[in-house]
C-alpha positions as CSV (number, residue, x, y, z in Angstrom):
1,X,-68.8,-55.3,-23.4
2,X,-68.4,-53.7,-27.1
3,X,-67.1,-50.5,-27.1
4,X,-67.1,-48.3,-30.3
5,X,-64.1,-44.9,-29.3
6,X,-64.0,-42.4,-31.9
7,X,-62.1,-39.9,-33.6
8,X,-61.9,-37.8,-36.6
9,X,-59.2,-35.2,-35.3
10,X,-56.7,-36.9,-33.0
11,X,-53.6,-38.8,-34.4
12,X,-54.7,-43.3,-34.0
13,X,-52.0,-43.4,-31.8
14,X,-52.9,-40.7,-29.3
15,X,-51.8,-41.4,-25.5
16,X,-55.1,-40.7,-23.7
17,X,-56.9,-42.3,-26.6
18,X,-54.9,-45.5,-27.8
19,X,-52.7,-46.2,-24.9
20,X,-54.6,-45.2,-21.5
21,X,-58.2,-46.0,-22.6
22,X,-58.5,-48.6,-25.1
23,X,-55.7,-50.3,-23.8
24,X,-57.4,-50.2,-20.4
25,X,-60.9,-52.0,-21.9
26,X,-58.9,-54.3,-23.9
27,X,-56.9,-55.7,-20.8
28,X,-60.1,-56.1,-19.1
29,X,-61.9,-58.1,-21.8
30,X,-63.5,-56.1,-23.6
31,X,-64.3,-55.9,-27.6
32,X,-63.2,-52.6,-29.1
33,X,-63.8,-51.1,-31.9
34,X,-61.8,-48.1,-33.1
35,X,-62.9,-45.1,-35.7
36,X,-59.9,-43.5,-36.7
37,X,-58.1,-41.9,-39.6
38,X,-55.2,-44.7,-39.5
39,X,-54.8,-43.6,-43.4
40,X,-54.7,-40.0,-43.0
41,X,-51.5,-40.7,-40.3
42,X,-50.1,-43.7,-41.7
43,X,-50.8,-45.8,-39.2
44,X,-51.6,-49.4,-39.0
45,X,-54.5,-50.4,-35.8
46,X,-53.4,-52.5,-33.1
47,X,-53.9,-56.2,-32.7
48,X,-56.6,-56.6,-30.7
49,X,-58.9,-54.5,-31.8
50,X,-61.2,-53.9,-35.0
51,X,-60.4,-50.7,-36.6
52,X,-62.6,-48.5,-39.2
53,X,-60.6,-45.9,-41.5
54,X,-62.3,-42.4,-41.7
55,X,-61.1,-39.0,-42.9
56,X,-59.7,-36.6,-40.9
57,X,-62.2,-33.7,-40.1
58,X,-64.6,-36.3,-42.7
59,X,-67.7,-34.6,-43.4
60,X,-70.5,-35.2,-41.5
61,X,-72.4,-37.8,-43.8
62,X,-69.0,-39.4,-43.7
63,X,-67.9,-39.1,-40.1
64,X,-71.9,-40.6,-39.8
65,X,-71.9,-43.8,-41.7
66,X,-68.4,-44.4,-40.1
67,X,-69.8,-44.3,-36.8
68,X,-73.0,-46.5,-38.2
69,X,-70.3,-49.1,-38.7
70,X,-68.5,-48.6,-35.5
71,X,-71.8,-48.7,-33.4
72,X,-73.2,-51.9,-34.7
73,X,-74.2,-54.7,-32.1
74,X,-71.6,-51.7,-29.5
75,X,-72.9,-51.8,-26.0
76,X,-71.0,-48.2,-25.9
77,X,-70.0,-45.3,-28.2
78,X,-66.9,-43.0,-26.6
79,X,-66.1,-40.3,-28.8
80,X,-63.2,-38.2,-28.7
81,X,-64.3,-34.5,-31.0
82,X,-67.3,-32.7,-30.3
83,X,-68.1,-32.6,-34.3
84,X,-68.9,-36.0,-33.7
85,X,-71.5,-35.0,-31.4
86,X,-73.5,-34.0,-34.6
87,X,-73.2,-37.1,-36.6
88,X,-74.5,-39.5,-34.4
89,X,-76.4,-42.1,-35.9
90,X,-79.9,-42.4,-34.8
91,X,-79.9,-46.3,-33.4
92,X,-76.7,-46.1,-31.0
93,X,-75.9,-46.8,-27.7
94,X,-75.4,-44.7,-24.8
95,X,-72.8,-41.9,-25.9
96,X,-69.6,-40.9,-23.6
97,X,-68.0,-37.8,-24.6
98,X,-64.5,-37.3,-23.9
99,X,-64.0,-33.4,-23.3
100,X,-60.6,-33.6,-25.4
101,X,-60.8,-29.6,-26.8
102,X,-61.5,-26.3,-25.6
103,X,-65.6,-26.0,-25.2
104,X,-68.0,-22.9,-24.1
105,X,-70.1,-23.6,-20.9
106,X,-73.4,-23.8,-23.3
107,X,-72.3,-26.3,-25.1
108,X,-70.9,-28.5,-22.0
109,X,-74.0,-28.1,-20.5
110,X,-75.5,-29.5,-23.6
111,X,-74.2,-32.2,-23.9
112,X,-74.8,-33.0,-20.6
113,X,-78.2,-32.7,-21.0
114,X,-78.1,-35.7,-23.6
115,X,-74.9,-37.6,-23.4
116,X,-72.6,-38.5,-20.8
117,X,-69.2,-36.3,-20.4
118,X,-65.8,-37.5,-19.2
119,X,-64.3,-34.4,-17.4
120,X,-60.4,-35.0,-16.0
121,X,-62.4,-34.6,-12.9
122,X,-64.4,-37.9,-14.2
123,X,-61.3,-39.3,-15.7
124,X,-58.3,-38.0,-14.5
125,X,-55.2,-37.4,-16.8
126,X,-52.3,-39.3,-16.3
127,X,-49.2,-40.6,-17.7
128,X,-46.8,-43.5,-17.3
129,X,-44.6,-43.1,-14.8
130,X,-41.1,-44.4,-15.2
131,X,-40.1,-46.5,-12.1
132,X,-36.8,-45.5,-11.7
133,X,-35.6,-42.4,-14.2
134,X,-32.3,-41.2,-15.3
135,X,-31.0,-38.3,-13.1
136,X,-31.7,-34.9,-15.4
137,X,-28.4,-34.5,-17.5
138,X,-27.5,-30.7,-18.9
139,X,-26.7,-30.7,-22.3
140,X,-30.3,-30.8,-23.8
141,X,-33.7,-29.5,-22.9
142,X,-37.3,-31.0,-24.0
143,X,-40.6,-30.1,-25.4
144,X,-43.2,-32.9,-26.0
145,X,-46.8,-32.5,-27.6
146,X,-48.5,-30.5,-30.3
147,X,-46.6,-27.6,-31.3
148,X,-48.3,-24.3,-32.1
149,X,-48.0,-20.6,-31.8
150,X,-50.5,-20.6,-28.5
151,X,-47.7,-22.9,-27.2
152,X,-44.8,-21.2,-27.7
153,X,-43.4,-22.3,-30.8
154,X,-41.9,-18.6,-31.6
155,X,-40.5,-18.3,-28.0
156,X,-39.0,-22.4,-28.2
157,X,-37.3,-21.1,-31.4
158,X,-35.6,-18.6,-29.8
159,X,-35.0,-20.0,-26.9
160,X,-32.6,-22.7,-29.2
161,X,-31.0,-19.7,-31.0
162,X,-29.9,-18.2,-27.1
163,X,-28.9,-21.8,-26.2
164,X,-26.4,-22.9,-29.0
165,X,-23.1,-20.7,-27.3
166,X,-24.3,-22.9,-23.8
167,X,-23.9,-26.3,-25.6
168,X,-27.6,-27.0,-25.0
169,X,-30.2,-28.6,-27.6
170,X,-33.5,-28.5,-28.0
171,X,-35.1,-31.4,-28.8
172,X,-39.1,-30.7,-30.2
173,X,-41.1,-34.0,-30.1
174,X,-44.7,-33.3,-31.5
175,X,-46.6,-33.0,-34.5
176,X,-47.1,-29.2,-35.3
177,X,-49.7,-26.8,-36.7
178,X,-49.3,-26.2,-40.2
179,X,-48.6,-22.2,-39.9
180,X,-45.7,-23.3,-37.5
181,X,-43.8,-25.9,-39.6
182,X,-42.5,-24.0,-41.9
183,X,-41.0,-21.9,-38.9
184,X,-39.4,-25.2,-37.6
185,X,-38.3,-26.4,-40.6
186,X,-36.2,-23.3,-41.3
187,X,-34.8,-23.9,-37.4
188,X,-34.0,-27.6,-37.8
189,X,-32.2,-26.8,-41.4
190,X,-29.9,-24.0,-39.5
191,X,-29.2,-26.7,-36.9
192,X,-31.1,-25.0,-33.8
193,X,-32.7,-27.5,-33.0
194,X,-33.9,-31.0,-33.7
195,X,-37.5,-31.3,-34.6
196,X,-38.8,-35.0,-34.5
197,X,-42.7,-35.0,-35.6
198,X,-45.2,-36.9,-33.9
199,X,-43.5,-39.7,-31.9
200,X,-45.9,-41.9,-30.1
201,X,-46.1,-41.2,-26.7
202,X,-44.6,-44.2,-25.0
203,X,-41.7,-43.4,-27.3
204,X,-41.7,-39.9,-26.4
205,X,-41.0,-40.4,-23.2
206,X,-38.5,-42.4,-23.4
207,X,-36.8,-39.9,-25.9
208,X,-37.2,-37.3,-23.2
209,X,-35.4,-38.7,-20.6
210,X,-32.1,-37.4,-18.9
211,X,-32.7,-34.4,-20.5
212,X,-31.6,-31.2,-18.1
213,X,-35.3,-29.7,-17.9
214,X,-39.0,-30.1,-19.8
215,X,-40.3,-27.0,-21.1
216,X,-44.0,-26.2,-21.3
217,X,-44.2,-22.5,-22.6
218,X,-48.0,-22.1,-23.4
219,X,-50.1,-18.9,-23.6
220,X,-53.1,-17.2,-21.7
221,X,-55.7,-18.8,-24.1
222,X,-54.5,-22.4,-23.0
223,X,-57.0,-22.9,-20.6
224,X,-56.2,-26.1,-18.7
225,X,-52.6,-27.1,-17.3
226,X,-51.3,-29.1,-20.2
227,X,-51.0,-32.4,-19.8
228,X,-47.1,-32.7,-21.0
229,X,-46.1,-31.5,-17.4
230,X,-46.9,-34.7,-16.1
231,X,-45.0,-36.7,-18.6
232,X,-42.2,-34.4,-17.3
233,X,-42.5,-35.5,-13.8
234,X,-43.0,-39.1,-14.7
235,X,-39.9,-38.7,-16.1
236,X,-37.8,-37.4,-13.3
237,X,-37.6,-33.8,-15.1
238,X,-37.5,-30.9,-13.8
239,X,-40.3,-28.9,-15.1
240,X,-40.2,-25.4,-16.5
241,X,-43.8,-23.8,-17.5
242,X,-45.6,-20.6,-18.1
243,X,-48.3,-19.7,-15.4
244,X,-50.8,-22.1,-17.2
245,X,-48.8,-25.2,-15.8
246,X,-48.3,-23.4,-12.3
247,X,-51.2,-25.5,-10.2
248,X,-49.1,-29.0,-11.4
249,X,-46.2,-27.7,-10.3
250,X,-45.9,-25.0,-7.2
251,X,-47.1,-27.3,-4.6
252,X,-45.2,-29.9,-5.4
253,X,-41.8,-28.2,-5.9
254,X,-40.6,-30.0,-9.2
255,X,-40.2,-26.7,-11.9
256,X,-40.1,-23.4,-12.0
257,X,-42.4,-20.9,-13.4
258,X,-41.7,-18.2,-15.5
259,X,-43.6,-15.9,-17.7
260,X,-43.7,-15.9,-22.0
261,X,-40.8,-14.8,-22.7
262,X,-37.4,-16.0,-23.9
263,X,-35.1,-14.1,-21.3
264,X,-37.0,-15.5,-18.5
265,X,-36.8,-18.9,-19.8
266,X,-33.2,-18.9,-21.2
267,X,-32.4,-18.1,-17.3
268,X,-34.3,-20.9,-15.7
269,X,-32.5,-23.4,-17.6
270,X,-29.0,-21.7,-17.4
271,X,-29.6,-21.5,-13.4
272,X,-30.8,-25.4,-13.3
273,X,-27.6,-25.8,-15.3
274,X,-25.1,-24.9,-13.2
275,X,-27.0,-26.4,-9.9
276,X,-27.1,-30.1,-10.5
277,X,-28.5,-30.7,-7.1
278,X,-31.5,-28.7,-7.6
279,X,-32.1,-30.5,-10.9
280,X,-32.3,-33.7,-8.7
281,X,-34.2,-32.2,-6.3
282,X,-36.9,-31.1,-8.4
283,X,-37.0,-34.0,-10.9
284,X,-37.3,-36.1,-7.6
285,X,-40.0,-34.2,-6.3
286,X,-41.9,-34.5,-9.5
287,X,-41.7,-38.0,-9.7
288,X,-42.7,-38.4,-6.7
289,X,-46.0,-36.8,-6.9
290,X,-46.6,-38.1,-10.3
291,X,-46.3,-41.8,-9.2
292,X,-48.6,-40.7,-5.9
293,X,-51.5,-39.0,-8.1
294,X,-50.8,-39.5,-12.1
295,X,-49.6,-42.3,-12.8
296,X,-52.5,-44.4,-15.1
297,X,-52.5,-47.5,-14.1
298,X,-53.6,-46.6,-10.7
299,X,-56.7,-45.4,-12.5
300,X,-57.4,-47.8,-15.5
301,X,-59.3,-49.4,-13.0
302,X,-62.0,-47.2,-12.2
303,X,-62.4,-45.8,-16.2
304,X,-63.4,-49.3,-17.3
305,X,-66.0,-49.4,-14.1
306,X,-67.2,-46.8,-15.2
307,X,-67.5,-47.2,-18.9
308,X,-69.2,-51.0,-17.8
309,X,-71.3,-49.0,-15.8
310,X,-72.7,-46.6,-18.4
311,X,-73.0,-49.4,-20.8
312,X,-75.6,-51.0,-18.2
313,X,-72.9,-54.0,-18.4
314,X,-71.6,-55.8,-15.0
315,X,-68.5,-57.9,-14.3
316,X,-70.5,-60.4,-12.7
317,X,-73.0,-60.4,-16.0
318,X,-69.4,-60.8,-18.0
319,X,-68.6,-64.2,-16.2
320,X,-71.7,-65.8,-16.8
């Protein structure tokens, strides 16, 4: 199979992108071909794979002949922005899109009219779960992802300022809006905190591990559990979240949950602090049900199925 995956938005490297799906067709055999802005984010393509340059957020004409390119001889077109769904070119293959953003109903439900849709209740996400994690240590905490002011960059900032007299860092591992950096630079300068920019996310992880607790402070317009939790309890971390990441972590007794605010979370980590048995407990519990249920190789499997299957394209037809 040829598959053409898409982007004008995300960074080349993204996890669910780079390292989850195209990693999962390329280990299976297939031919991929990646649309990405590799300039725009300094970043050289992956062996493996053939690679097309495009502007990020390029115009539609642009964005267009891009995907002209991508799609030639492509038994399947994946893409990952929903401006993308308006610069299709006409002669294509059967179109996948990958519900990465925040959409209306209306237009779900138009695209599902024409295209198919990847859902995380079609794809689920996931993460790479560590098999055997540092216990959580207590001298830093840990935010990974996309930092903005609908995820609690104001509230992370001072949340650092009301940890310095407890001899706890915060470590901030993400690309950020622009309205927020200059906010973080100011932090980072005053020595609040250490601000790292876009890591990929293997590397991320890695970063984020012993730390005492992972922090996922995001508001009421985030509408889906964010996806960092998990990479928290991949890690072994205890989890601490707003009420957005609740449904990843009540049942399963890895985090707490506290509103947005900066008291509320400055006491969570100061009370898993001082109980290092509860930070095991918890980071245990979380990595448990993370390597039960979110854990991505358990589900490369079935994606690439699946993307055969809407590309009309069979294993068996791939042997001959």
């Amino acid at each position: 199979m040829r598959a053409c995956v898409a982007t004008t938005v995300h960074h080349p490297e993204d996890a669910r992108i780079m390292h989850r799906q195209i990693r999962a067709l390329l280990d299976a055999g297939h031919e991929v071909t990646y649309v990405a802005p590799f300039t725009y984010f300094n970043v050289t393509p992956a062996m493996g794979l053939t690679a097309i340059d495009v502007a990020r957020h390029a115009s539609y004409g642009r964005a267009r002949s891009a995907l002209r390119r991508g799609v030639r001889d492509a038994d399947l077109l994946i893409v990952h922005d929903h401006r993308l769904l308006r610069a299709l070119p006409y002669r294509r293959p059967p179109v996948v899109w990958d519900v990465r953003e925040q959409v209306t109903p209306k237009q779900l439900a138009r695209a599902e009219r024409r295209h198919r849709v990847i859902t995380p209740a079609v794809v689920p996400e996931a993460t790479l779960v560590s098999p055997s994690p540092p216990s959580p240590g207590d001298t830093r905490v840990v935010h990974i992802g996309r930092l903005s002011a609908e995820r609690g960059v104001s509230e992370l900032i001072g949340l650092a300022e009301r940890l310095v007299p407890h001899g706890i860092r915060l470590d901030l591992i993400g690309a950020a809006a622009r309205d927020v950096r200059p906010l973080l630079r100011d932090a980072q300068r005053v020595g609040l905190l250490d601000w790292f920019g876009y890591v990929p996310n293997r590397h991320a992880l890695r970063m984020a591990e012993g730390a005492l607790a992972g922090l996922s402070l995001a508001d009421d317009t985030v509408r889906t559990p964010p996806t960092k939790i998990m990479d928290y309890m991949g890690r072994g971390l205890p989890v601490i979240t707003t009420p957005q990441g609740a449904s990843l972590v009540e049942g399963v007794g890895c985090g707490l949950v506290v509103p947005l605010d900066v008291d509320a979370v400055l006491n969570a980590v100061l009370d898993l602090k001082e109980d290092p048995a509860r930070r095991l407990k918890l980071g245990e519990a979380g990595h448990a049900q993370a390597r039960l249920r979110h854990h991505w190789p358990d589900h490369a499997e079935a994606f690439v199925r699946r993307a055969e299957s809407w590309a009309g394209v069979t294993r068996h037809a791939l042997a001959v």
